[in-house]
N, CA and C of each residue as an Amber inpcrd file, in Angstrom:
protein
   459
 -17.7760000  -5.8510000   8.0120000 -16.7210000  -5.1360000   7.3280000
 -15.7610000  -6.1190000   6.6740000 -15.4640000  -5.5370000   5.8110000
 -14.4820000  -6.3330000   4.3080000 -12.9140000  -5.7690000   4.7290000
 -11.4890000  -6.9760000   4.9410000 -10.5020000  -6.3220000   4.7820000
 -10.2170000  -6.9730000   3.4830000  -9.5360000  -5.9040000   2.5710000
  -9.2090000  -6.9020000   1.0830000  -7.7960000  -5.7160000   1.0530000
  -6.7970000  -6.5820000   0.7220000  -5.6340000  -6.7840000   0.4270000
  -4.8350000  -6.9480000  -0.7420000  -3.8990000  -6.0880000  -1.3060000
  -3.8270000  -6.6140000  -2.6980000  -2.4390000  -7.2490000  -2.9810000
  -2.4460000  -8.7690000  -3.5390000  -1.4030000  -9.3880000  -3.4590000
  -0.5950000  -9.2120000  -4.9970000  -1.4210000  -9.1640000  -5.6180000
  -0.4360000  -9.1270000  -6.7960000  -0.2900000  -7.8670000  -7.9960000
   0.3730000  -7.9900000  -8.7980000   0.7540000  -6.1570000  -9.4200000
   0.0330000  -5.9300000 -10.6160000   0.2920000  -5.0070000 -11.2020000
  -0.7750000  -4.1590000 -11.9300000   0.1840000  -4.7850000 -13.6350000
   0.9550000  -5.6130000 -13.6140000   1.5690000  -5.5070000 -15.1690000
   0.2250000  -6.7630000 -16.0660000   0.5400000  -6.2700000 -16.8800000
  -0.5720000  -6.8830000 -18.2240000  -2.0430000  -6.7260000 -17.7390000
  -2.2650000  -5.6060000 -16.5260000  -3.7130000  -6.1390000 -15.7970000
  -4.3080000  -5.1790000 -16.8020000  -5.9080000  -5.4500000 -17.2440000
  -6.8390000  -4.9180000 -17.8330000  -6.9340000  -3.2900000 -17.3890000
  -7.0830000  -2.3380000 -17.8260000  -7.3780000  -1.0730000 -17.9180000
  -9.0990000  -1.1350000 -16.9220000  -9.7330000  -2.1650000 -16.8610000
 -10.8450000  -1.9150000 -15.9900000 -10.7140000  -2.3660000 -14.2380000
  -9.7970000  -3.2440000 -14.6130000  -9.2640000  -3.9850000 -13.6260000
  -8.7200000  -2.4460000 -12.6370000  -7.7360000  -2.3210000 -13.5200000
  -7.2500000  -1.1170000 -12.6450000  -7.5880000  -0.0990000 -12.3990000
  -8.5530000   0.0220000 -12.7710000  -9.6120000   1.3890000 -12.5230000
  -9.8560000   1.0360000 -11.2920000 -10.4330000  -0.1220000 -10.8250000
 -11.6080000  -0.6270000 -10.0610000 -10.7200000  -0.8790000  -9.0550000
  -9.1850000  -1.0770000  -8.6950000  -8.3150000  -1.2850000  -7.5550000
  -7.8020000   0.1880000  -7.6340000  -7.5840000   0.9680000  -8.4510000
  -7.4860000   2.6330000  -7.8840000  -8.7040000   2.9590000  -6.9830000
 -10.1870000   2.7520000  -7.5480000 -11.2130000   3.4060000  -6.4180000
 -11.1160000   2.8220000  -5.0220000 -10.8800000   1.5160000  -4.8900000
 -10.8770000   0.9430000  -3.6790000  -9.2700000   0.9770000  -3.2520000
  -8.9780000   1.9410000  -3.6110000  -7.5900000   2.4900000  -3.4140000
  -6.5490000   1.4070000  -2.8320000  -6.2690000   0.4910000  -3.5090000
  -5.3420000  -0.5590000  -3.5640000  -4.5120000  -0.2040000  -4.7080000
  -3.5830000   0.9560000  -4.2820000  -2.9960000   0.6240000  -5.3860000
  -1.1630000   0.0760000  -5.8010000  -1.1760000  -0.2850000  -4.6300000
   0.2140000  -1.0420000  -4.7220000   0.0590000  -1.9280000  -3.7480000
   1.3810000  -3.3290000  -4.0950000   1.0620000  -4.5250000  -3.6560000
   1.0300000  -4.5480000  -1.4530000   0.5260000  -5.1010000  -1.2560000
   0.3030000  -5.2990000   0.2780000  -0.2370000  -4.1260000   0.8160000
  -1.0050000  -3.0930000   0.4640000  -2.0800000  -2.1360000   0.7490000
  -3.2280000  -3.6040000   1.1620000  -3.5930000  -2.3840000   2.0650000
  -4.7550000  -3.0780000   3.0460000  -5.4940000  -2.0020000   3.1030000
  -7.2340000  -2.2920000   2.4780000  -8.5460000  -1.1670000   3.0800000
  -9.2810000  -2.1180000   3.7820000 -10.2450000  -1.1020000   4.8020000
 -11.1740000  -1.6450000   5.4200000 -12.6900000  -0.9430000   4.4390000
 -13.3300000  -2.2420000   4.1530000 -14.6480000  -1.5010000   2.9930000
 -15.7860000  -2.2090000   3.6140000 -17.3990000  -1.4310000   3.5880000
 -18.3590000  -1.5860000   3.8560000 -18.8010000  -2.7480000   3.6650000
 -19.6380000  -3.0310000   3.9910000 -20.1020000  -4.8720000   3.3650000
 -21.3790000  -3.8870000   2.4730000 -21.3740000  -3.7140000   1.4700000
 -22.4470000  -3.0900000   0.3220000 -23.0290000  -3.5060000  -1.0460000
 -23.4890000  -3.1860000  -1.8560000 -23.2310000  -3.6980000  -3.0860000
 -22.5260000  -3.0400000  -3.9330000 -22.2660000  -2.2680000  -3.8540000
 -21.1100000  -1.7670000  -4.3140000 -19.8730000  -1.7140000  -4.1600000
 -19.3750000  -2.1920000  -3.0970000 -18.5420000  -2.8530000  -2.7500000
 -17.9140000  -4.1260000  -2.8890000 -18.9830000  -5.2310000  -2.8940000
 -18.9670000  -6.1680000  -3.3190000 -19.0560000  -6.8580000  -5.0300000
 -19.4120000  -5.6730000  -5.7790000 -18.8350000  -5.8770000  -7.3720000
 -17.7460000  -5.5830000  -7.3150000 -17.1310000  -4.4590000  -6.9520000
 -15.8480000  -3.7660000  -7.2990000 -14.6460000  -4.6560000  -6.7830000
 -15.0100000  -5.6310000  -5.3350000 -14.3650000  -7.0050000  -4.5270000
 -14.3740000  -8.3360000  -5.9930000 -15.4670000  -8.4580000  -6.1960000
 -15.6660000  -9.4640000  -7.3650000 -14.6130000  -9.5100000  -8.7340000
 -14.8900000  -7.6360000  -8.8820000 -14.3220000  -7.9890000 -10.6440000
 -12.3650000  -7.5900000  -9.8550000 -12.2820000  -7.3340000  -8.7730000
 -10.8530000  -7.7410000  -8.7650000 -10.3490000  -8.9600000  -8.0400000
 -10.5730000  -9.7630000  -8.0270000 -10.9360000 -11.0200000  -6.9930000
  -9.4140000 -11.5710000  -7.5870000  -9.1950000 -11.2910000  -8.7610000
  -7.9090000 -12.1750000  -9.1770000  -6.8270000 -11.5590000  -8.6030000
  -6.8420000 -10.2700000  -8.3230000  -5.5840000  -9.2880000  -7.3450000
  -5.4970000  -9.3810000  -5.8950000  -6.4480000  -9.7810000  -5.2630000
  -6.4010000  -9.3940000  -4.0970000  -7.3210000 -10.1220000  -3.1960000
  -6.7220000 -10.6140000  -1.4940000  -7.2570000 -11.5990000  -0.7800000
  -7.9060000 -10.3690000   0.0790000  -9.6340000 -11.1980000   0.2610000
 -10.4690000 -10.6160000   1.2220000 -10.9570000 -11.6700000   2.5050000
 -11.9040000 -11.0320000   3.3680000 -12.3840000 -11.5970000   4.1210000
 -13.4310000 -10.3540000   4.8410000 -13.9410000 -11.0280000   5.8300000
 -14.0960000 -10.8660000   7.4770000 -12.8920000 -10.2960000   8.1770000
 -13.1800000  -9.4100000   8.6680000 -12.2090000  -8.5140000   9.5190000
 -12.5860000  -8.6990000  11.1680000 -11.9380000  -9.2980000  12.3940000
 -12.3440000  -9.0800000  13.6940000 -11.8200000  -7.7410000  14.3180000
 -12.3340000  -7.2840000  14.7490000 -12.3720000  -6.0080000  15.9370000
 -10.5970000  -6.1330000  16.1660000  -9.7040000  -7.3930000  16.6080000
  -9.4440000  -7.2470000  17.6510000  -8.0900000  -7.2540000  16.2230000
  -7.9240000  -8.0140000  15.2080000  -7.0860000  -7.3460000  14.1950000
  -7.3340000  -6.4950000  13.8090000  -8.3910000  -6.1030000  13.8540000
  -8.3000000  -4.3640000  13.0320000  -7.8710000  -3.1280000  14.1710000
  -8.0650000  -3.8010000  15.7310000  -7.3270000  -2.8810000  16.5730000
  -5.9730000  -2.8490000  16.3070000  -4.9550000  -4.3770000  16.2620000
  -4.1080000  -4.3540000  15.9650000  -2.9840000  -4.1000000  14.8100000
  -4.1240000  -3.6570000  13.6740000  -3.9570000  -2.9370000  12.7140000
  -3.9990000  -1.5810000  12.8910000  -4.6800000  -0.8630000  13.4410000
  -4.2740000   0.8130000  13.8750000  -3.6210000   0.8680000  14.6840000
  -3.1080000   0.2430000  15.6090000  -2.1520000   0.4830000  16.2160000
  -0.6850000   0.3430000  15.7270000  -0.4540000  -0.3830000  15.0470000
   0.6590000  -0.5370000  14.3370000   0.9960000  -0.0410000  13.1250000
   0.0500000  -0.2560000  12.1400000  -0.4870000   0.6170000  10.7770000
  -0.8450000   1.6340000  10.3960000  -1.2490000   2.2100000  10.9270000
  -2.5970000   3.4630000  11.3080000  -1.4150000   4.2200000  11.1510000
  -1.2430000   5.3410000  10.1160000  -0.8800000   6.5020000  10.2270000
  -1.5750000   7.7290000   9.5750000  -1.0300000   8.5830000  10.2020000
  -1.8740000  10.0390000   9.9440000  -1.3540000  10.8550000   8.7980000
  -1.7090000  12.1290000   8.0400000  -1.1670000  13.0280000   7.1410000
   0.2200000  13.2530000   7.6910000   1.3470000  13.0430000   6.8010000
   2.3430000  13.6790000   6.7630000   3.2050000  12.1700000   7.5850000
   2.7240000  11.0740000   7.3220000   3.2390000   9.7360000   7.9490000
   3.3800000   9.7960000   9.4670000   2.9660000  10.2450000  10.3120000
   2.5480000  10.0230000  11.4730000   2.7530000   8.9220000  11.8280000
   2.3090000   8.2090000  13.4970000   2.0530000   7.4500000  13.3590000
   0.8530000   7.5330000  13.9810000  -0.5000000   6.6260000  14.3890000
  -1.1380000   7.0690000  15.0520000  -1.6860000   6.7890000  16.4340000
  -1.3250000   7.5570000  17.5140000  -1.1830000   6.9770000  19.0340000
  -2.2900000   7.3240000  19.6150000  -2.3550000   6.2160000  20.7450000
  -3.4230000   6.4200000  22.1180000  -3.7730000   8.1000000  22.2140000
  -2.9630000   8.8550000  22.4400000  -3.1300000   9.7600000  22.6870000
  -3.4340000  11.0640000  21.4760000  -3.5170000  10.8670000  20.3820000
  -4.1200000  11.0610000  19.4390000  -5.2800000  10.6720000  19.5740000
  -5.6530000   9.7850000  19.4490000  -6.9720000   9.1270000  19.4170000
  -7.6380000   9.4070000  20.4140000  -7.7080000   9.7140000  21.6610000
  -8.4980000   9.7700000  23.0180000  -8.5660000  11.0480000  22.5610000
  -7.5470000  12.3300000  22.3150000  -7.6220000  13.4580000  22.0870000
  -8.2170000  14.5200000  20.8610000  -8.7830000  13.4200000  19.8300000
  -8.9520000  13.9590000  18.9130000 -10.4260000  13.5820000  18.7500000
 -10.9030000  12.1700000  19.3050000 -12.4050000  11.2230000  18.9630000
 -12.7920000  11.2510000  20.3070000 -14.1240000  10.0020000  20.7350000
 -14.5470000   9.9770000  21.2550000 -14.3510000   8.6300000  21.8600000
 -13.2800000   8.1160000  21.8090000 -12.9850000   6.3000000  21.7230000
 -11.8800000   6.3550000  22.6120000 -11.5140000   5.5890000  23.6490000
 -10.6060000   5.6560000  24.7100000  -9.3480000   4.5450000  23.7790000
  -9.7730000   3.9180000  23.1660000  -8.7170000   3.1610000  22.9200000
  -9.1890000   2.7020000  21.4340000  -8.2010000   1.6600000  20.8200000
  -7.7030000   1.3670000  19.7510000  -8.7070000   0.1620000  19.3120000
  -9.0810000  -0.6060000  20.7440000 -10.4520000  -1.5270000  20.6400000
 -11.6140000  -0.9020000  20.4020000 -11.7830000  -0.0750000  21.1440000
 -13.2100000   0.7680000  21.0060000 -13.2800000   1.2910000  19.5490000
 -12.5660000   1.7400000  19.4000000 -12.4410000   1.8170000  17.6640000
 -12.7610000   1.3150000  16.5360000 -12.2210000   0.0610000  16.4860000
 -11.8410000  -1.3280000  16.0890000 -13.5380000  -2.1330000  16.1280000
 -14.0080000  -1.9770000  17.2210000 -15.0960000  -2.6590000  17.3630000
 -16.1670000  -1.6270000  16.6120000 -16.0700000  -0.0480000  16.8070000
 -17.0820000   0.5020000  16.3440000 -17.1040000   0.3670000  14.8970000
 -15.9360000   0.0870000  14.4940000 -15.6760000   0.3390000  12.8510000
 -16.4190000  -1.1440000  12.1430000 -16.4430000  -2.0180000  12.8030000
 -16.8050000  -3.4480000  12.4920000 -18.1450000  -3.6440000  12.8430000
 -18.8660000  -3.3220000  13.5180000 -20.5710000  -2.8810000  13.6940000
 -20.8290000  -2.1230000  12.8850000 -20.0840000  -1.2500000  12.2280000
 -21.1250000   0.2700000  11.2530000 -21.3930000   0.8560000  11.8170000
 -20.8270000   1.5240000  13.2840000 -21.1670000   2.7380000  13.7930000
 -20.2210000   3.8490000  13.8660000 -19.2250000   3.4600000  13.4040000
 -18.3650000   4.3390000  12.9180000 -17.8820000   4.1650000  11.5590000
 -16.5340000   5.1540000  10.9300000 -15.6330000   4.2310000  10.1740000
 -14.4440000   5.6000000  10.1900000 -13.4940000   4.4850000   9.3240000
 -11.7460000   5.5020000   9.5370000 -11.9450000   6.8840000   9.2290000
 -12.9370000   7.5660000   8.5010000 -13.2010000   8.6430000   8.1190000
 -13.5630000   9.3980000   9.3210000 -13.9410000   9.1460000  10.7310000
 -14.1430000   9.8360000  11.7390000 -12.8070000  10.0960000  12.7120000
 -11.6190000   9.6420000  12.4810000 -10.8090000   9.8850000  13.0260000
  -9.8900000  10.8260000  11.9230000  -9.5060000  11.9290000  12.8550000
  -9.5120000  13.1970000  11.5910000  -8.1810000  12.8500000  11.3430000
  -7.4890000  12.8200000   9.9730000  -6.1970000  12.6350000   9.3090000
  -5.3820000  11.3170000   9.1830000  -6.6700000  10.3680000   9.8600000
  -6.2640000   9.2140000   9.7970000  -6.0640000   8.7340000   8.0140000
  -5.6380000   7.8370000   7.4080000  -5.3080000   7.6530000   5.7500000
  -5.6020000   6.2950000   6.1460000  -6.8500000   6.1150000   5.1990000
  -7.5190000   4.6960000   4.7830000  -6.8720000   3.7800000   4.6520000
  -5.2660000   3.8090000   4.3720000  -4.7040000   2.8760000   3.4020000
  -3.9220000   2.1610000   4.6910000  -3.6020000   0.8530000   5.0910000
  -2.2940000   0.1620000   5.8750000  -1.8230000  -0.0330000   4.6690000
  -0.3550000   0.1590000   5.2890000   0.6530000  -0.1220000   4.2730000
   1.3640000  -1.2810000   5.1790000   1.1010000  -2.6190000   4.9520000
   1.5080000  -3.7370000   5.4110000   2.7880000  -4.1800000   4.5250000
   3.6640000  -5.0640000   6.0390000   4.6610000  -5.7130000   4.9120000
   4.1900000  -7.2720000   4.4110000   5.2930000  -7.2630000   3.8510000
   4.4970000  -8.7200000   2.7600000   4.6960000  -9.8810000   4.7170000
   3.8400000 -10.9780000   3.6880000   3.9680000 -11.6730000   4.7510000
   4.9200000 -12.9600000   5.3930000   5.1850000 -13.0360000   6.7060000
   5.9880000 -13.6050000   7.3480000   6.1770000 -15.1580000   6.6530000
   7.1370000 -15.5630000   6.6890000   6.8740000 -16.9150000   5.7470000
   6.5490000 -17.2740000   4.4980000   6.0960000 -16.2300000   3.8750000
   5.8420000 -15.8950000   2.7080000   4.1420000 -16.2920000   2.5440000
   3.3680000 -15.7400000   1.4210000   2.3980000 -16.4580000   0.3270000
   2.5950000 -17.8690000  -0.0930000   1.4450000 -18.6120000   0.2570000
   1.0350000 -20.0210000  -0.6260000   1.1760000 -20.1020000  -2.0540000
   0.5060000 -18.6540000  -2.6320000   0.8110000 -18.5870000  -4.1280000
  -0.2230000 -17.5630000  -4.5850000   0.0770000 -16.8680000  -5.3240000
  -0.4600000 -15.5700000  -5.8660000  -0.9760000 -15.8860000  -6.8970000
  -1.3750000 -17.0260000  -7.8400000  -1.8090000 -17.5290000  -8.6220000
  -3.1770000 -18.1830000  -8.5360000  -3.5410000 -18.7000000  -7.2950000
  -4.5020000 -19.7710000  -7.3430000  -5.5000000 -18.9640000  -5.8430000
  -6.4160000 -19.5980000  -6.3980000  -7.3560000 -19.3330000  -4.7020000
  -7.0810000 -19.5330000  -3.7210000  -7.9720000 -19.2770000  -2.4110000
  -7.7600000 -19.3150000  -1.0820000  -7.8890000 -21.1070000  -1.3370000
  -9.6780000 -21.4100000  -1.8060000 -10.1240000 -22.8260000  -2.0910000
  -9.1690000 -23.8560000  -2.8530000  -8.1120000 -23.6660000  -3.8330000
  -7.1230000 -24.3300000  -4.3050000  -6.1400000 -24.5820000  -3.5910000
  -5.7300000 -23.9530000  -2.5280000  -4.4580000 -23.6240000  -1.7320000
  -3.6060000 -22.3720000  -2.0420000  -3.9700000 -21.6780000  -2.7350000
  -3.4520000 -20.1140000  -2.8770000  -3.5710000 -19.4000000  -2.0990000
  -3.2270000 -17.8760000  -1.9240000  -3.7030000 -16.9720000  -1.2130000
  -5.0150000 -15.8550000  -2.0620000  -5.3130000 -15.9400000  -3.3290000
  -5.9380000 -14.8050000  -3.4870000  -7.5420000 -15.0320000  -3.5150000
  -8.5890000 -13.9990000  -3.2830000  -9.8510000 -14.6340000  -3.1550000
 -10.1620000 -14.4730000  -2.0260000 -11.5670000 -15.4230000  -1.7360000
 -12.4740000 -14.7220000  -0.2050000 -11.4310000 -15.6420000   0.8480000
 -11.5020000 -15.1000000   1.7460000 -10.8520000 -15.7590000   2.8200000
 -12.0140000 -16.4280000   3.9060000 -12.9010000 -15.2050000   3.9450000
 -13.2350000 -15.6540000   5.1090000 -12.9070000 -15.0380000   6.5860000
 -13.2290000 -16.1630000   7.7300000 -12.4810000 -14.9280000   9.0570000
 -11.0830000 -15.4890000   8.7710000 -10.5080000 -16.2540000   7.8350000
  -8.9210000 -16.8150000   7.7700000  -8.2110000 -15.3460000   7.0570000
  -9.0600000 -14.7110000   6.9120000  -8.1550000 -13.3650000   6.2790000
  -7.4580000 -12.3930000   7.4750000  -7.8870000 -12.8720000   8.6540000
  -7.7330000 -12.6620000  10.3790000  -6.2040000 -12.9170000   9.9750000
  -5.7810000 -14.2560000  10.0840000  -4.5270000 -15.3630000   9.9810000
  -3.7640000 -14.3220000   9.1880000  -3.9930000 -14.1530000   7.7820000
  -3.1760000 -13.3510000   6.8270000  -2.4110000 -12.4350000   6.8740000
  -3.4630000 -11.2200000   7.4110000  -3.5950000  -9.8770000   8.0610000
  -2.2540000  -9.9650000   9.4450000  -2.7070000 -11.0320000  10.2300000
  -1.8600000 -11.4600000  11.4320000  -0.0350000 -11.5080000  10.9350000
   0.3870000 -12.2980000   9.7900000   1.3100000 -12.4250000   9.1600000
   1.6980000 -11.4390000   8.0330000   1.1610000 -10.3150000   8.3250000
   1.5610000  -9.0900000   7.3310000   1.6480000  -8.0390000   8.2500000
   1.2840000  -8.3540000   9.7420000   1.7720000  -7.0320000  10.3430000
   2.8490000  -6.0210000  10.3300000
């Protein structure tokens, strides 16, 4: 599983560009999705590569991403007890891990909303201009998109 993140904004961006960060529903800055590892996925990651930092997602940030992030219809937030009561997953790991194998995904937890709305990050961005590989932030990360994710909680 792919977390991709979008660091920078939509002014002078191409009309295809922004098509392609509406479907993967990024559409304002520090939105966070969790996306399939596919091929279709992975063009739509490509042709926005200049907006937004991806990676490798671990179980144990993406637990700590619904737990903190995770909200439901009508801004919720979304708790243990939601979750035990509504799925089949005792906790926020079990979750987390199923979603990162492909045996589940956020669409099975009912009213959960695809989107984290993260704050920017602690210390700020390296630079929104240049790659992960240059010393920037935008581009593949890697499991360092773990680190990122960690500093945008």
């Amino acid at each position: 599983m792919y977390a991709a993140v979008r660091l920078r904004g939509g002014v002078k961006t191409r009309q295809d560009i922004r098509d392609t960060l509406s479907m993967m529903r990024l559409d304002r800055i520090n939105h966070c999705v969790i996306l399939p590892d596919t091929p279709n996925y992975k063009g739509m990651i490509h042709k926005a590569k200049d907006y937004i930092a991806w990676g490798m997602i671990s179980p144990e940030t993406l637990a700590q991403m619904l737990e903190n992030r995770g909200r439901l219809e009508g801004g919720d937030a979304l708790t243990l007890e939601y979750l035990t009561k509504n799925t089949k997953f005792k906790s926020f790991g079990d979750l987390a891990k199923a979603i990162c194998e492909g045996k589940s995904s956020i669409s099975d937890v009912p009213k959960l909303k695809p989107v984290f709305r993260m704050h920017p990050a602690r210390k700020g961005l390296k630079g929104t201009k240049r790659t992960f590989q240059e010393g920037g932030d935008l581009g593949f990360h890697g499991e360092e998109i773990n680190a990122l994710l960690n500093k945008m909680r």
